[in-house]
N, CA, C and O atoms as a GROMACS GRO file, in nm:
protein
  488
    1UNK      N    1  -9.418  -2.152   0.522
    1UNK     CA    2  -9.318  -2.097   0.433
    1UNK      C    3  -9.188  -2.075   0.508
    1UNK      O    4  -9.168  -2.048   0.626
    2UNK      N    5  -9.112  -2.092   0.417
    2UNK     CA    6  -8.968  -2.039   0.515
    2UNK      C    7  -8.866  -1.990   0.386
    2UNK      O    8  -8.850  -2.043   0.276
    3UNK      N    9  -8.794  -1.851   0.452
    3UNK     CA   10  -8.744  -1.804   0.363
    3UNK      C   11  -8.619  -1.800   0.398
    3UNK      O   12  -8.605  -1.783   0.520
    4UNK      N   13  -8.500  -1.812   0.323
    4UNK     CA   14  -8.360  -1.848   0.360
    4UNK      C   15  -8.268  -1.739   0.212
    4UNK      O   16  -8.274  -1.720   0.091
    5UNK      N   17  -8.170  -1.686   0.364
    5UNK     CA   18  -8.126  -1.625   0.274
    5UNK      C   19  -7.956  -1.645   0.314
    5UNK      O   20  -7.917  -1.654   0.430
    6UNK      N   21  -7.854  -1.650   0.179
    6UNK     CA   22  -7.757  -1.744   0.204
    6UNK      C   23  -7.654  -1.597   0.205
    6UNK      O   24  -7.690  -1.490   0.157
    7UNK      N   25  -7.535  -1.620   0.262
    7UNK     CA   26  -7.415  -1.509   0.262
    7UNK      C   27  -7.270  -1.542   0.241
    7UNK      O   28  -7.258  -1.664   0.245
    8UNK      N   29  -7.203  -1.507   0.229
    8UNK     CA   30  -7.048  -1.545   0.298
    8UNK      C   31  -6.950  -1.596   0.135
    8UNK      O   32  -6.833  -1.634   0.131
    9UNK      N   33  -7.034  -1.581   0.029
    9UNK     CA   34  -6.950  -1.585  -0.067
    9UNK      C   35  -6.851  -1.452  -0.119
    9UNK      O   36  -6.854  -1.334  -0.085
   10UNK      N   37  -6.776  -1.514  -0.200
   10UNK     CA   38  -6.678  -1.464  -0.231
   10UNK      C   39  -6.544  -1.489  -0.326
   10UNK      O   40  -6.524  -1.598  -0.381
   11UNK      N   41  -6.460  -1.380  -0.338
   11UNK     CA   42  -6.329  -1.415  -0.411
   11UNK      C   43  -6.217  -1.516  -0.303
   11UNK      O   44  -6.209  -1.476  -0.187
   12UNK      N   45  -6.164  -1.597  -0.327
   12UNK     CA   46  -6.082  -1.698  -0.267
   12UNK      C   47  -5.953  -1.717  -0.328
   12UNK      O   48  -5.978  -1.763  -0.439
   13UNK      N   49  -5.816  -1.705  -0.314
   13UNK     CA   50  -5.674  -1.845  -0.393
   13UNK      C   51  -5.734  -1.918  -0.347
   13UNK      O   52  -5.820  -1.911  -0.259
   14UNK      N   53  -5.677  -2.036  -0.430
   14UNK     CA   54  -5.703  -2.158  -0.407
   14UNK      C   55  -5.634  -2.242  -0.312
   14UNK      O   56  -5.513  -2.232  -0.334
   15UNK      N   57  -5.657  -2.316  -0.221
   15UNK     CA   58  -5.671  -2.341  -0.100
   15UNK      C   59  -5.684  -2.283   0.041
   15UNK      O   60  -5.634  -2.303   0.152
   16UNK      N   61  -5.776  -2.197  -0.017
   16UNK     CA   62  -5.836  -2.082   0.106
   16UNK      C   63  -5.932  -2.123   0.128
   16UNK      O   64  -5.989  -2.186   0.039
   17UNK      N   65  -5.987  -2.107   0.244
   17UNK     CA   66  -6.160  -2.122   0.299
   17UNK      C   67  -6.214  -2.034   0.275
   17UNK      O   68  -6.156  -1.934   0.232
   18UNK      N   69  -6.349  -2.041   0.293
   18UNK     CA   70  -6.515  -1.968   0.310
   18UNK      C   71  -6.590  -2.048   0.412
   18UNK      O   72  -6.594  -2.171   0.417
   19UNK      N   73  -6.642  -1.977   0.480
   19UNK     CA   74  -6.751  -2.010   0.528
   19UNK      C   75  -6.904  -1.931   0.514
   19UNK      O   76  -6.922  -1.818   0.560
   20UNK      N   77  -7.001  -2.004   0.449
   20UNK     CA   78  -7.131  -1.962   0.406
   20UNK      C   79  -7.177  -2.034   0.511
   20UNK      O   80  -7.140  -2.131   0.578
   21UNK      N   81  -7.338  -1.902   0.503
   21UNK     CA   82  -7.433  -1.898   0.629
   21UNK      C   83  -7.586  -1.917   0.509
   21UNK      O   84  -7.590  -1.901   0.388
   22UNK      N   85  -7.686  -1.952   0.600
   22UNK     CA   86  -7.798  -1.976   0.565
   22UNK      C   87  -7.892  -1.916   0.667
   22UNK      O   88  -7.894  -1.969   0.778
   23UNK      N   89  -7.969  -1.813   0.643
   23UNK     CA   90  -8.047  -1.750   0.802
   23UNK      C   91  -8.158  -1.791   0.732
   23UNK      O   92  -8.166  -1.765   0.611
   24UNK      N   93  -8.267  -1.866   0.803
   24UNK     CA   94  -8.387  -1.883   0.774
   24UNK      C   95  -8.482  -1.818   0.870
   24UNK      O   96  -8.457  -1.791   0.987
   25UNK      N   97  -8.600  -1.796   0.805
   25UNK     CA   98  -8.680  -1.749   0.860
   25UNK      C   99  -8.801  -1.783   0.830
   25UNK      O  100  -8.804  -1.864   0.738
   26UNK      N  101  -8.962  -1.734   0.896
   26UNK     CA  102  -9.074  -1.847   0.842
   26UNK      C  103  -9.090  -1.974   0.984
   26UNK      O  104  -9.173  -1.986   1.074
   27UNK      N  105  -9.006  -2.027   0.959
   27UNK     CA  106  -9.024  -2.185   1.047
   27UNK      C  107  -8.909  -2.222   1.122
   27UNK      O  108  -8.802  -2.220   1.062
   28UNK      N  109  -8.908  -2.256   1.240
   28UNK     CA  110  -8.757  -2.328   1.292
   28UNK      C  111  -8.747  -2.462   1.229
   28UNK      O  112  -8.830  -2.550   1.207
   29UNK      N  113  -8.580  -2.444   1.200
   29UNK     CA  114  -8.508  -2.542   1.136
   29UNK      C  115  -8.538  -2.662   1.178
   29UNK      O  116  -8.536  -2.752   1.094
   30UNK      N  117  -8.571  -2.692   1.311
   30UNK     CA  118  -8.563  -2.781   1.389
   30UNK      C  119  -8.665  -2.925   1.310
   30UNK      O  120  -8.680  -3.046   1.318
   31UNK      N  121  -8.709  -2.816   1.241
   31UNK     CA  122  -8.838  -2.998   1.166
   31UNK      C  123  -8.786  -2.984   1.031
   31UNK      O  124  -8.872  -3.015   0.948
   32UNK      N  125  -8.649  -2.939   0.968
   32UNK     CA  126  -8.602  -2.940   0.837
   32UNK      C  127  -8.514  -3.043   0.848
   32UNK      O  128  -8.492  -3.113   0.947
   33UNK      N  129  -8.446  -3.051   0.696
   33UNK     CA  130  -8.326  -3.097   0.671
   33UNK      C  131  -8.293  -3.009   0.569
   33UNK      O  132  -8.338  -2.997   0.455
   34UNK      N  133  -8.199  -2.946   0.634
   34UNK     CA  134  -8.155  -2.831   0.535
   34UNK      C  135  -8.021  -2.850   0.462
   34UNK      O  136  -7.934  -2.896   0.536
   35UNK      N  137  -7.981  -2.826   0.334
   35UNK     CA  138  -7.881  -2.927   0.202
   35UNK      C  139  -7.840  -2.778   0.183
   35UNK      O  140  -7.892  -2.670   0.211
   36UNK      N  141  -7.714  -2.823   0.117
   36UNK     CA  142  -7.618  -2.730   0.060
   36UNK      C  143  -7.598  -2.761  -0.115
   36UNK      O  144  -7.603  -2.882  -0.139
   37UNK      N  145  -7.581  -2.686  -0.221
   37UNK     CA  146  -7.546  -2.748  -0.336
   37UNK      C  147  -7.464  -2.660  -0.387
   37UNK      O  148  -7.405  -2.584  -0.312
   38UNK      N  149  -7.445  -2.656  -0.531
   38UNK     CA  150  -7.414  -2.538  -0.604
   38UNK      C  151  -7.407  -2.586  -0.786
   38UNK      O  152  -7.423  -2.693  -0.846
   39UNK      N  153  -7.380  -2.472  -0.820
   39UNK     CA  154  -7.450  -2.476  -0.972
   39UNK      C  155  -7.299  -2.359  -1.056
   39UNK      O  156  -7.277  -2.243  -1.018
   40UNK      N  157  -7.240  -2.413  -1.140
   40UNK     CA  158  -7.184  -2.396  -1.181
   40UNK      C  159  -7.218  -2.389  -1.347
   40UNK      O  160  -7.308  -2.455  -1.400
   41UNK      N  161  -7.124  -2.292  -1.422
   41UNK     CA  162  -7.205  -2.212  -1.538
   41UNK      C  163  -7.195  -2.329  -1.641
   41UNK      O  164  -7.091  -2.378  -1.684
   42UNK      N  165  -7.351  -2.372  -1.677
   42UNK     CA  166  -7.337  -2.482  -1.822
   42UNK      C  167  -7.368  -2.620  -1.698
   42UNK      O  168  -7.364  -2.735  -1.742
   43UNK      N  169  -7.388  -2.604  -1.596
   43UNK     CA  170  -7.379  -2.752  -1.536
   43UNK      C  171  -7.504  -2.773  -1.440
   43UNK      O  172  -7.549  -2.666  -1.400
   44UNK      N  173  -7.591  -2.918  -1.381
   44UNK     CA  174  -7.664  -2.882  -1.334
   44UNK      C  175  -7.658  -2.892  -1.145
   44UNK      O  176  -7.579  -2.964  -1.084
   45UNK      N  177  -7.739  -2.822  -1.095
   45UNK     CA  178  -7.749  -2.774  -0.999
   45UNK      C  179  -7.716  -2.915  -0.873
   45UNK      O  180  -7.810  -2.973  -0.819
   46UNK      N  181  -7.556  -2.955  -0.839
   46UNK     CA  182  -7.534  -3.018  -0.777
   46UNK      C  183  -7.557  -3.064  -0.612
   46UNK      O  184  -7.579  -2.960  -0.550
   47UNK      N  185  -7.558  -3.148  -0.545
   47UNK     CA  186  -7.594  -3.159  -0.390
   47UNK      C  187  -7.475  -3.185  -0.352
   47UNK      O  188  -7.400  -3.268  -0.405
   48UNK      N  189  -7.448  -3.104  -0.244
   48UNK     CA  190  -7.316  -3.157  -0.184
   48UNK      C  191  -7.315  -3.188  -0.038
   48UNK      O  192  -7.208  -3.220   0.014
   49UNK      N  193  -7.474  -3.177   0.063
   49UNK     CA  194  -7.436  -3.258   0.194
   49UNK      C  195  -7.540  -3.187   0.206
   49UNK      O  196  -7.553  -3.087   0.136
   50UNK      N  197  -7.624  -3.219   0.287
   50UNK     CA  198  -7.746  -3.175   0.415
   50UNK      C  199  -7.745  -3.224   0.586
   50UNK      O  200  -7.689  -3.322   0.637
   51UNK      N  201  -7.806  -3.145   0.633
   51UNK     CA  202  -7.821  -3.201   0.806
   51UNK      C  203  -7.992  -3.142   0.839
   51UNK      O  204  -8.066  -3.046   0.821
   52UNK      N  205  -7.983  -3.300   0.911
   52UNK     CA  206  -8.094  -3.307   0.959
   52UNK      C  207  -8.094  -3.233   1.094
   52UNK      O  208  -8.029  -3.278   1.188
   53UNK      N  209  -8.180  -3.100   1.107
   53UNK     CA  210  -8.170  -3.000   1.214
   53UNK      C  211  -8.223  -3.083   1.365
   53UNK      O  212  -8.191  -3.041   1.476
   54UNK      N  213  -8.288  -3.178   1.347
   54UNK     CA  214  -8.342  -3.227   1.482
   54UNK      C  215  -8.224  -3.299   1.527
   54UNK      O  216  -8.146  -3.254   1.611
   55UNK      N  217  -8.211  -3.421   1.466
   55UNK     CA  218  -8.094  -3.486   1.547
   55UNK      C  219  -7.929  -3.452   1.509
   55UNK      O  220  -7.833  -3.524   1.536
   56UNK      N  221  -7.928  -3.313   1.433
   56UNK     CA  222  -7.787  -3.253   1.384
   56UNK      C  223  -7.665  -3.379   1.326
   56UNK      O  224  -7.550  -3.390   1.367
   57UNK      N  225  -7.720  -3.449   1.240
   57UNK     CA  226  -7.688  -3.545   1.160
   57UNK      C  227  -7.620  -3.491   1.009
   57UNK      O  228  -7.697  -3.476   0.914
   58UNK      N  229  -7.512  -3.469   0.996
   58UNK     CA  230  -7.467  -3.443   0.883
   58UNK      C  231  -7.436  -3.567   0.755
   58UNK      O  232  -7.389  -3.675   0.793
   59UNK      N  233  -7.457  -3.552   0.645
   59UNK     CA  234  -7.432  -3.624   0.542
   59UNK      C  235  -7.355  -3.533   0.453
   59UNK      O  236  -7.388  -3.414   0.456
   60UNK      N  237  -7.243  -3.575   0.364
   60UNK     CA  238  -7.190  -3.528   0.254
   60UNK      C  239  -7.166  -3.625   0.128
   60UNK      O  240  -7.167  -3.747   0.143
   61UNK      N  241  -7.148  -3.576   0.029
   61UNK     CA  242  -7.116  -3.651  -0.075
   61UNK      C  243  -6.953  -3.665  -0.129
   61UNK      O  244  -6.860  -3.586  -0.114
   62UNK      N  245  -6.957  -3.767  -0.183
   62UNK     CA  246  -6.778  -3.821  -0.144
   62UNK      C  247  -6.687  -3.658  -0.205
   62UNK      O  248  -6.585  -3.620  -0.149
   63UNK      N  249  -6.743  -3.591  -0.310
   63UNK     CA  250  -6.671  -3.449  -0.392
   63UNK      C  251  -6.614  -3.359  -0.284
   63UNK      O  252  -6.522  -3.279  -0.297
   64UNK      N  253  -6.702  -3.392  -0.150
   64UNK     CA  254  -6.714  -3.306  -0.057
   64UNK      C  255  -6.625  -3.294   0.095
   64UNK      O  256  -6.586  -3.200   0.165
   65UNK      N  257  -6.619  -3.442   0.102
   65UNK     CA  258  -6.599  -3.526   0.238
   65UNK      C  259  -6.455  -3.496   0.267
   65UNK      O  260  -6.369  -3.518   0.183
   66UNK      N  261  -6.422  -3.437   0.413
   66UNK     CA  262  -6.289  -3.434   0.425
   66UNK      C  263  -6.263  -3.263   0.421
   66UNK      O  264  -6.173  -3.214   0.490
   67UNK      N  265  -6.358  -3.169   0.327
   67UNK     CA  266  -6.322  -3.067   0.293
   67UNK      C  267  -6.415  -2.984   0.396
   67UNK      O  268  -6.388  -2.918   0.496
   68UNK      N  269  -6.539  -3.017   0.327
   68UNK     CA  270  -6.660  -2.955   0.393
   68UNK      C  271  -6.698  -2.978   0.529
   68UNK      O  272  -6.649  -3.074   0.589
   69UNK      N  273  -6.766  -2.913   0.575
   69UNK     CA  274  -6.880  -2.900   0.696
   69UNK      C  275  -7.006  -2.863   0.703
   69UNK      O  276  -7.030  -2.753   0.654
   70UNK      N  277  -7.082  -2.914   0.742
   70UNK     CA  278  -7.193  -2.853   0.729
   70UNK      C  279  -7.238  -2.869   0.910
   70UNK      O  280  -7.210  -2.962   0.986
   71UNK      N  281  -7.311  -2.750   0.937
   71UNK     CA  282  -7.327  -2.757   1.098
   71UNK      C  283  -7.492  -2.644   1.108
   71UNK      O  284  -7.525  -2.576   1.011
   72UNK      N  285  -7.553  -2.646   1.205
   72UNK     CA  286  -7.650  -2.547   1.243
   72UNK      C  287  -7.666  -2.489   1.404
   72UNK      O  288  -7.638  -2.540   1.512
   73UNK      N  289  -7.712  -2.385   1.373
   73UNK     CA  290  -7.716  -2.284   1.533
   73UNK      C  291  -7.887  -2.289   1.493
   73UNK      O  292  -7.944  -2.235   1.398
   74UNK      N  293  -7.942  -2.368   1.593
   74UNK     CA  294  -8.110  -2.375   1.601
   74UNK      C  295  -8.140  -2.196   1.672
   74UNK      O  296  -8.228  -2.116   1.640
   75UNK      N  297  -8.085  -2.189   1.723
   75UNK     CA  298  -8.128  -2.109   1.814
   75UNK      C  299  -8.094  -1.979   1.735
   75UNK      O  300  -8.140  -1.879   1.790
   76UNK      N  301  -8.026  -1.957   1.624
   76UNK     CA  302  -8.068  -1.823   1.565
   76UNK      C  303  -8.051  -1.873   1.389
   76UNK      O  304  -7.995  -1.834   1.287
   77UNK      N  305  -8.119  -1.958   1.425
   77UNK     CA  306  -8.241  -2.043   1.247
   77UNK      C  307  -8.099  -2.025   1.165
   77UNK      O  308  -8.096  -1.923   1.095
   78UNK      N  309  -8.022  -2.079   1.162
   78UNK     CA  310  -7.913  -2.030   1.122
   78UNK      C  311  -7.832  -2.141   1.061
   78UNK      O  312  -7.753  -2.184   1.145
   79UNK      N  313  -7.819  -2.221   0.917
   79UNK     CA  314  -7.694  -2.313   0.875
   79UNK      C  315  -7.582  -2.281   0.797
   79UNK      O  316  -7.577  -2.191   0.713
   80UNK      N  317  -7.482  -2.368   0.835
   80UNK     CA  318  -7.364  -2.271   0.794
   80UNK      C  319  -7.282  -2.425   0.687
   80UNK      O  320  -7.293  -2.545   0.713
   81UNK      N  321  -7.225  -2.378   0.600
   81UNK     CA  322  -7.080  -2.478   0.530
   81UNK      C  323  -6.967  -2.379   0.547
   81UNK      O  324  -6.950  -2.261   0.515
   82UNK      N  325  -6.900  -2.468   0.608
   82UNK     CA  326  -6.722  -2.442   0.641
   82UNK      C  327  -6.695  -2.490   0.508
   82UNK      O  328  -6.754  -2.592   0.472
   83UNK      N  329  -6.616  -2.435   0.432
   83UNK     CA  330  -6.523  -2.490   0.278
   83UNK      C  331  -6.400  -2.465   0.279
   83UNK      O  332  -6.368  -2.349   0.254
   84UNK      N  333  -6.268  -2.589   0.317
   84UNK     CA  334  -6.186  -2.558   0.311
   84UNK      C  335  -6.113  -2.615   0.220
   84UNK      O  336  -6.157  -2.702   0.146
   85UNK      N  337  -5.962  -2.558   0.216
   85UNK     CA  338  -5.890  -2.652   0.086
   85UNK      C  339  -5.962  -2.610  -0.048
   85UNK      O  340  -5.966  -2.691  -0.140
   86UNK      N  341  -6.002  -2.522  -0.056
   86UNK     CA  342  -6.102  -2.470  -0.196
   86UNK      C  343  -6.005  -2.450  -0.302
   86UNK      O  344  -5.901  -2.385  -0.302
   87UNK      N  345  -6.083  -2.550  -0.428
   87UNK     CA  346  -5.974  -2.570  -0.553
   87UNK      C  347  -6.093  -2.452  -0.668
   87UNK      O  348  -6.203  -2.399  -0.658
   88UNK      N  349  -5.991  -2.462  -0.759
   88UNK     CA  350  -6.100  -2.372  -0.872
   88UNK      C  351  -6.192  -2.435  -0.919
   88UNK      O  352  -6.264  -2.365  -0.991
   89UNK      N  353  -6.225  -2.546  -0.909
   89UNK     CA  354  -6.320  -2.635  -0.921
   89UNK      C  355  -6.461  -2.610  -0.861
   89UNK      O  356  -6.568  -2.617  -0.922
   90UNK      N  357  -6.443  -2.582  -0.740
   90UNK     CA  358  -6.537  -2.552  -0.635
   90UNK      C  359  -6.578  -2.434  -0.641
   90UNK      O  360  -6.642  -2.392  -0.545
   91UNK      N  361  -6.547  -2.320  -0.786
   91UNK     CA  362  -6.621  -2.204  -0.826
   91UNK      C  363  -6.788  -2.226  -0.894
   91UNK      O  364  -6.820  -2.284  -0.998
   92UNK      N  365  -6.874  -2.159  -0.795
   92UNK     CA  366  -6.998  -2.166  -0.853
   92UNK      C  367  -7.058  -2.111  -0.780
   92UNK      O  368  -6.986  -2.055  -0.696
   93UNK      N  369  -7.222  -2.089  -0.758
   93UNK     CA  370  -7.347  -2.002  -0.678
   93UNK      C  371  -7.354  -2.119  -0.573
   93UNK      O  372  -7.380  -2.228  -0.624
   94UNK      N  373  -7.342  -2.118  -0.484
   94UNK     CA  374  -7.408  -2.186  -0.391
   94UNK      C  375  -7.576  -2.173  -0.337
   94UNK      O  376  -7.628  -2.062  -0.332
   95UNK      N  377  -7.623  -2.249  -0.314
   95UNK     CA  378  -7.746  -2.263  -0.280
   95UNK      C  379  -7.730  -2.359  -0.112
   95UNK      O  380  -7.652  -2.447  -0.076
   96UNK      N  381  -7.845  -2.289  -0.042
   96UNK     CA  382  -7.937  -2.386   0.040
   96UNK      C  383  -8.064  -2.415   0.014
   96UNK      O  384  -8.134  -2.343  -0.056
   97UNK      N  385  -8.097  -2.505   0.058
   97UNK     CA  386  -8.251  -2.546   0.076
   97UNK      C  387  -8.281  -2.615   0.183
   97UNK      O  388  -8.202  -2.652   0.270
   98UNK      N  389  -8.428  -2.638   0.176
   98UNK     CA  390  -8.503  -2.686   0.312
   98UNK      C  391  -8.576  -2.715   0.250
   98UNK      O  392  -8.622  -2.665   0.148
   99UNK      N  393  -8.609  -2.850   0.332
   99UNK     CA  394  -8.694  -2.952   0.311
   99UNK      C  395  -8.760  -3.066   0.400
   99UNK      O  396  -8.716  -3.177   0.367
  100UNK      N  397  -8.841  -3.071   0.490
  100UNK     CA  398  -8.910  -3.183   0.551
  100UNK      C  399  -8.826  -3.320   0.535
  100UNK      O  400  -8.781  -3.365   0.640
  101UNK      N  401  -8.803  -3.382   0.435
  101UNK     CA  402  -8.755  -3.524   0.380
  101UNK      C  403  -8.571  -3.475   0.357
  101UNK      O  404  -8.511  -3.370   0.335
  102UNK      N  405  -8.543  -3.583   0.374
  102UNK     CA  406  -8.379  -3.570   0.303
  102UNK      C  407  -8.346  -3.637   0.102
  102UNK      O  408  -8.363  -3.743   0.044
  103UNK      N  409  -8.328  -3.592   0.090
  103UNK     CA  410  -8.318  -3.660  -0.045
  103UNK      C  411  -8.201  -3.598  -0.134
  103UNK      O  412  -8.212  -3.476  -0.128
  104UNK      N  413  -8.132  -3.623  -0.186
  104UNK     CA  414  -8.009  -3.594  -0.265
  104UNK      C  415  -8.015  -3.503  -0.422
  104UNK      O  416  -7.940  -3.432  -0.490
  105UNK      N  417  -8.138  -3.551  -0.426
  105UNK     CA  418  -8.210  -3.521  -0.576
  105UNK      C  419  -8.239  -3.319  -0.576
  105UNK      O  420  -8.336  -3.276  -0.513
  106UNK      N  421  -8.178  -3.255  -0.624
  106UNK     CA  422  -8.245  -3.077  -0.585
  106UNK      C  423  -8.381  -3.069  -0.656
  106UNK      O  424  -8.449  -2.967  -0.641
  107UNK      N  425  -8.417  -3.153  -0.718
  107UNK     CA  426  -8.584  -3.087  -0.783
  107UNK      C  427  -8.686  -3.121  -0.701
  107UNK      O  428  -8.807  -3.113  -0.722
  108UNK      N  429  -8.606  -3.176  -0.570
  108UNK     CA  430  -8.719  -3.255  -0.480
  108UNK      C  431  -8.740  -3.159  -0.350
  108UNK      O  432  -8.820  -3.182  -0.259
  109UNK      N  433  -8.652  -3.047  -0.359
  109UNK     CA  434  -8.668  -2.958  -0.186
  109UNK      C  435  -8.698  -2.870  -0.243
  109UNK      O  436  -8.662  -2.833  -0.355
  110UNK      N  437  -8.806  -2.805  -0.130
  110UNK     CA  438  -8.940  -2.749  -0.144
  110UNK      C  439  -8.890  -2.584  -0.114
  110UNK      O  440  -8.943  -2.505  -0.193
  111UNK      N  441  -8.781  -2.510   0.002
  111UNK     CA  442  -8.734  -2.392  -0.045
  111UNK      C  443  -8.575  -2.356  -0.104
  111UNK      O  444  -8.507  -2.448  -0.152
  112UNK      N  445  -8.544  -2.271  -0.100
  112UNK     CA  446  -8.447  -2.210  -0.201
  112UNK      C  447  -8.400  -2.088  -0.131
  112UNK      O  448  -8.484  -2.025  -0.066
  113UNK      N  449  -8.265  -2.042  -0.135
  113UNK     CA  450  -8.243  -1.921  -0.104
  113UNK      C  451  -8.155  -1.875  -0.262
  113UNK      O  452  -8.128  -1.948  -0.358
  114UNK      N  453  -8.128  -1.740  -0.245
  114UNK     CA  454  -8.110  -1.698  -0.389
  114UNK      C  455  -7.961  -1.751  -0.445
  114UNK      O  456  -7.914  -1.720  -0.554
  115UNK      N  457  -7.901  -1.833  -0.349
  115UNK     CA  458  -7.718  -1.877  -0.418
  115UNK      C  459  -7.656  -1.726  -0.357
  115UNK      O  460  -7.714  -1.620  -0.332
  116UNK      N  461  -7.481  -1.775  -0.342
  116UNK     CA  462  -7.445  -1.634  -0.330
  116UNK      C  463  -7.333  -1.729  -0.390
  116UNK      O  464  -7.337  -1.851  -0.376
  117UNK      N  465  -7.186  -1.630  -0.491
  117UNK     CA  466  -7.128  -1.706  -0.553
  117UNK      C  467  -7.017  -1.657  -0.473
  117UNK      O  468  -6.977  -1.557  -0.413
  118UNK      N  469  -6.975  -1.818  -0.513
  118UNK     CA  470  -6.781  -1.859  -0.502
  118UNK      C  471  -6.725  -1.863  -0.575
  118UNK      O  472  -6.757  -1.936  -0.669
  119UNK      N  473  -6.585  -1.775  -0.579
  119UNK     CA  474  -6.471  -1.803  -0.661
  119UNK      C  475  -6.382  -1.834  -0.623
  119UNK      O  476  -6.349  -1.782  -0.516
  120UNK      N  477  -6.277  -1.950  -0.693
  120UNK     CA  478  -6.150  -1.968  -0.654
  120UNK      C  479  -6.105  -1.972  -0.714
  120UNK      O  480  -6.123  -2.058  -0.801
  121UNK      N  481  -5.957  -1.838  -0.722
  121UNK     CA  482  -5.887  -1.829  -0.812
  121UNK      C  483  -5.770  -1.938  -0.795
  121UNK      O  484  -5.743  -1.984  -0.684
  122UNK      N  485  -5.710  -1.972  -0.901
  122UNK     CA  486  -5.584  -2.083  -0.922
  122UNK      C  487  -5.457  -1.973  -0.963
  122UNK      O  488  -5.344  -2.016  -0.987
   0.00000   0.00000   0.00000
């Protein structure tokens, strides 16, 4: 089991950063691939980049690329997204998850932390 719990949201203007954290606990990251998404009200629960904790391999999706980061501290179970340039668009709950496999799809990773939400005001 591994339990992950996400932080660092908040009120934002728009083109301000956040940076959200993911502390897991349960299992080291190190045999995950742990994904970032978010879920916005009426819409479904989007993927926006994961990294593979062993060989610290980041992927993002093009919505994302340029803006985002995604990075991990193994050593205190710990993943983080840098969000910069944040438009009002990019208001919603964020989520992490973890998952063994990488896959893009969210009905396919196996934990969840509870979302913590973003706003960006315009």
């Amino acid at each position: 089991q591994v339990q992950l719990v996400e932080s660092g949201g908040g009120l934002v203007p728009a083109g301000g950063s956040l940076r959200l954290s993911c502390a897991a606990s349960g299992r080291s990251l190190s045999n995950y691939v742990m994904g970032w998404f978010r879920q916005a009200p009426g819409k479904e629960r989007e993927f926006l980049g994961a990294i593979n904790c062993s060989v610290r391999r980041p992927y993002y999706t093009d919505s994302v690329k340029g803006r985002f980061t995604i990075s991990v501290d193994i050593a205190n179970n710990t993943v983080y997204l840098q969000m910069n340039t944040l438009e009002p668009e990019d208001t919603a709950v964020y989520y992490c998850g973890a998952d063994p496999k990488f896959t893009v799809l969210p009905k396919y990773w196996t934990y969840w932390g509870q979302g913590t939400q973003v706003t960006v005001s315009s």
